[in-house]
C-alpha positions in Angstrom: 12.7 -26.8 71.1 15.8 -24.5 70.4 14.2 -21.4 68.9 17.0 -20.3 65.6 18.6 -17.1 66.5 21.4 -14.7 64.8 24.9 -13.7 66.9 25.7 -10.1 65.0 29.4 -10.6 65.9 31.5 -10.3 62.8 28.7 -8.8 60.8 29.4 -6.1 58.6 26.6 -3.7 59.7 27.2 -4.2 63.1 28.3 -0.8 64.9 30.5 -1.1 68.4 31.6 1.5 70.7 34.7 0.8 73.1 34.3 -3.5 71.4 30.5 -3.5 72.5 27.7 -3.6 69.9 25.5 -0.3 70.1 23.2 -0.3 67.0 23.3 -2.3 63.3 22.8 0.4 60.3 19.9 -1.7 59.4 18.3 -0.8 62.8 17.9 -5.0 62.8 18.6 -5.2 66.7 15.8 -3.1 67.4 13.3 -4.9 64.9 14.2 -8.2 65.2 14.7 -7.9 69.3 17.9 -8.9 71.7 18.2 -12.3 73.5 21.2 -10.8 75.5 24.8 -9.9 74.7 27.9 -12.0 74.6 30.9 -11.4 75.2 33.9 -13.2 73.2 37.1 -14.4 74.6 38.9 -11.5 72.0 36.7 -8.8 74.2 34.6 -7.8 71.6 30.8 -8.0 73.0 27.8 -8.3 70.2 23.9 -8.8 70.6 22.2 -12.7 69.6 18.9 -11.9 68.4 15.4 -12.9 69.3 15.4 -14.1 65.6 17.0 -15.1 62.8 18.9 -12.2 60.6 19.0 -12.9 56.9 21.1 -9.8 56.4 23.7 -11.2 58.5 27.2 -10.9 56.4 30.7 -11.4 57.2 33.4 -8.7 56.0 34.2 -11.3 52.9 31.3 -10.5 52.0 32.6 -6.8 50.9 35.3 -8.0 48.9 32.5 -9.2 46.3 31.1 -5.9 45.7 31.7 -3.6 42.6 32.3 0.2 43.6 29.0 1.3 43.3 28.1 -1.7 45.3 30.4 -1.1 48.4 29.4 2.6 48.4 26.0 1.3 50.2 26.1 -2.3 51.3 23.1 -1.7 53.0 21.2 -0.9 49.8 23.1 -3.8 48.0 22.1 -6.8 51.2 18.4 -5.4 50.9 18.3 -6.5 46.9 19.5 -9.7 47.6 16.9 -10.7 49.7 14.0 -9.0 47.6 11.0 -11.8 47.7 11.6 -14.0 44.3 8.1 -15.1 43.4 6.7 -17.3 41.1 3.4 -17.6 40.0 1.1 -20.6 39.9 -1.8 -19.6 37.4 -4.9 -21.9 36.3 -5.6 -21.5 32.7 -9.9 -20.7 32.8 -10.5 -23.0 29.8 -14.0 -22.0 30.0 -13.3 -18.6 29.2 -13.8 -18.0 25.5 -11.1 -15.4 26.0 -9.0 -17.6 27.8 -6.0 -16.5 26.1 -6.5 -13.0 25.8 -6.6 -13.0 29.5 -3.9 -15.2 30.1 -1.9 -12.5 28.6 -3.4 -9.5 31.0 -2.2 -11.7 33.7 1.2 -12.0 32.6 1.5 -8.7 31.6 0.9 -7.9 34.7 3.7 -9.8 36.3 6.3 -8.7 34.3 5.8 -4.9 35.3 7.5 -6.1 39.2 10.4 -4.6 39.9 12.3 -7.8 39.9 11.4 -10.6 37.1 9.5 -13.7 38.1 11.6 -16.5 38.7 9.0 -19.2 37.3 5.8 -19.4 35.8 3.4 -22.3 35.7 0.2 -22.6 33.9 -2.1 -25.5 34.7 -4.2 -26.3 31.6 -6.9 -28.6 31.3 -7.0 -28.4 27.6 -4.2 -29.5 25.7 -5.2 -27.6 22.7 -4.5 -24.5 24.3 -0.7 -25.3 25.2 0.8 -24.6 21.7 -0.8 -20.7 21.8 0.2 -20.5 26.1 4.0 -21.8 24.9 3.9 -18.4 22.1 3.5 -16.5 25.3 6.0 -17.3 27.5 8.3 -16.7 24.8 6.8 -13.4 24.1 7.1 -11.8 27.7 10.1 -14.4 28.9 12.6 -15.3 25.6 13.2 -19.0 24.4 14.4 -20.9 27.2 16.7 -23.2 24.4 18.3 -20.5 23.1 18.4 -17.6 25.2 19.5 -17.0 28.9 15.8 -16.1 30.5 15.2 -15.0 34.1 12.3 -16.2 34.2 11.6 -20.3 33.5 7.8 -21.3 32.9 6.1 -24.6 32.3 2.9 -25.8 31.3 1.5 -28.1 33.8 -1.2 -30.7 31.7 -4.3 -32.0 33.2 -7.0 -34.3 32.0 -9.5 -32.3 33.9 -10.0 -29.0 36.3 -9.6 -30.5 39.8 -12.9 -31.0 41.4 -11.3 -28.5 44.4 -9.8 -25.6 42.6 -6.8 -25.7 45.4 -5.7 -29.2 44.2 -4.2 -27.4 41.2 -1.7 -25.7 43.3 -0.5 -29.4 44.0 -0.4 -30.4 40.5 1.8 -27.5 39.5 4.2 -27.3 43.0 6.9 -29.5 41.1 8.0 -27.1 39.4 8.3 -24.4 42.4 11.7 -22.8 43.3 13.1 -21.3 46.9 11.3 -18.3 47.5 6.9 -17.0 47.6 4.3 -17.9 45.1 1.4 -16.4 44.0 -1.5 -18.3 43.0 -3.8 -17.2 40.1 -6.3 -17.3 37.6 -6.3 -16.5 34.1 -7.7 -12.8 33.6 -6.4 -11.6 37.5 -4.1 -8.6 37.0 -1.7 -8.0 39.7 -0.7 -4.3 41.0 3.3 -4.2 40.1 3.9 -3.0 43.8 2.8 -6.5 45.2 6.5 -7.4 45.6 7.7 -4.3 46.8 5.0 -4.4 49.4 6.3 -7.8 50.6 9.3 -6.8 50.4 8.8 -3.8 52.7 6.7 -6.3 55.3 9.3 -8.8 55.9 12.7 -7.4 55.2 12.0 -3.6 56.6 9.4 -3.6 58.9 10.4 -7.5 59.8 6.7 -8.6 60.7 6.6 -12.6 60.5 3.8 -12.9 57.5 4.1 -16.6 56.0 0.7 -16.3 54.1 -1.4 -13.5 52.5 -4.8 -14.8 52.6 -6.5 -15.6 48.8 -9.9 -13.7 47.8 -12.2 -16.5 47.7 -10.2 -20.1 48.8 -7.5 -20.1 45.8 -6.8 -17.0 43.7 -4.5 -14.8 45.4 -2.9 -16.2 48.0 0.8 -15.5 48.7 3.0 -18.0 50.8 6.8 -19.4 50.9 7.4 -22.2 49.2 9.1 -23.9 52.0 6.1 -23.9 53.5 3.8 -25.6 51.4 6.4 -28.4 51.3 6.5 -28.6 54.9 2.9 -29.1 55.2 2.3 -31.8 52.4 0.1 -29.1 50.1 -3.6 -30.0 50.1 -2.1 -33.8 50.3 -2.1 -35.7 53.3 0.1 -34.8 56.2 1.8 -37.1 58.6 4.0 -34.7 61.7 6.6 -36.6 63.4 4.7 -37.6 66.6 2.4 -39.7 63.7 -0.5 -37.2 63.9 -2.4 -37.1 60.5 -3.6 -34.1 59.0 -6.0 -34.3 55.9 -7.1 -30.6 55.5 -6.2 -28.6 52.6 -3.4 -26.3 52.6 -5.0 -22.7 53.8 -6.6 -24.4 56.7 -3.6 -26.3 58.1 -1.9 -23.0 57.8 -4.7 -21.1 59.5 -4.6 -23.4 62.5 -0.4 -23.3 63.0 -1.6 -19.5 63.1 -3.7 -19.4 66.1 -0.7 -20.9 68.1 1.3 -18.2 67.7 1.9 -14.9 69.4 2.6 -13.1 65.6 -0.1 -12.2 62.9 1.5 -14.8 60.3 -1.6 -14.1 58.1 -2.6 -11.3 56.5 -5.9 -9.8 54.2 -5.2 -7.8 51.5 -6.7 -5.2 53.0 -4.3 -5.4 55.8 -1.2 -5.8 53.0 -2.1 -2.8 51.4 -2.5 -1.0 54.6 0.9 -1.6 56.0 
């Protein structure tokens, strides 16, 4: 299978000597790793790359810069591809305090230093929505009237899943493009989570596609594109008809053993790097 790869020719980072590439002011060649170098019929020779570049942008690109903006497009390409995260958080109903610590928990996500781009909050108590709704428009603003960053959504369900990961399944519809965080009531998040993420896999470029949770659910940190591809905890069918019924960490956890990268991560190893 055709392994996706980035040409750097016509890239605005890319830095020639003579029409042949010698270095990217990202320092992406040397992270990312050289396939070989092509040369193109104008004479101009650039590197393709081992992997795919998501920094990759054309000179247009410049033109759509304010001043401040094209005085480091380096700094500017970096913010665009911060990690976007949304949170999938399981309301503890049980919890006589359940709101209370609802509202540590989204405290604690809005002191990131970019806003979440969705919130969902599985409830098993429908009771409990009308006080969960006052919160979101306390840390996010009225979605009908005001123009919020953040959109949030209260998933209802008649009962707490018999497998806690089953309510990452349940509350998936309303995921966007971009990494999720799964939670519980009451878990307050450091506000250099992100940042750290960020750091991993647009600086340092390692290959992460999950953080591994603290005890099967809460915690874990994955794409969402993932979680699509692999059905969830739901059933799994792959193209050559094989049928995979595990839940979603596990699938993940085997795809993981087949490769040459460390795609999973503890958090003692994500606060480490």
């Amino acid at each position: 299978m055709n392994k996706l790869q980035t040409f750097c020719d016509g890239c605005v980072f890319a830095q020639y000597s003579n029409d042949i590439q010698d270095g990217c002011t990202l320092n992406r060649p040397q992270k990312l790793g050289v396939d070989k170098t092509v040369k193109k019929e104008e004479g101009k020779t650039s590197y393709l790359l081992e992997r795919v570049c998501n920094v990759h942008r054309p000179k247009e690109w410049l033109d759509f810069l304010g001043f401040d903006q094209a005085m480091n497009p380096e700094e500017e390409v970096l913010q665009e591809v911060f990690p976007k995260m949304g949170y999938l958080i399981r309301l503890d109903t049980s919890n006589e305090h359940a709101i209370q610590e609802l509202e540590s928990t989204l405290t604690s996500i809005t002191k990131h230093k970019v806003s979440p781009g969705y919130v969902v909050v599985v409830n098993d108590s429908v009771e409990f929505n009308e006080e969960v709704w006052t919160l979101f428009v306390k840390f996010f603003g009225d979605q009908e009237t005001d123009n919020v960053e953040t959109l949030y959504h209260i998933v209802q369900v008649t009962e707490t899943p018999e497998k806690v990961e089953n309510i990452m399944d349940a509350a998936f519809q309303h995921a966007q493009n971009g990494w999720i965080m799964t939670l519980t009531s009451g878990d307050v998040i450091d506000k250099d989570v992100s940042s750290i993420l960020h750091k991993m896999i647009n600086i340092d470029m390692k290959q992460i596609v999950l953080v591994e949770p603290i005890d099967g659910y809460n915690r874990m940190i994955f794409p969402a594109y993932l979680f699509k591809f692999l059905n969830g905890n739901k059933v799994k069918v792959f193209q050559d008809e094989i049928v995979d019924g595990r839940k979603f960490l596990d699938k993940v956890k085997d795809a993981a053993k087949r490769t040459k990268s460390d795609t999973l991560i503890t958090w003692e190893k994500f606060y480490a790097s």
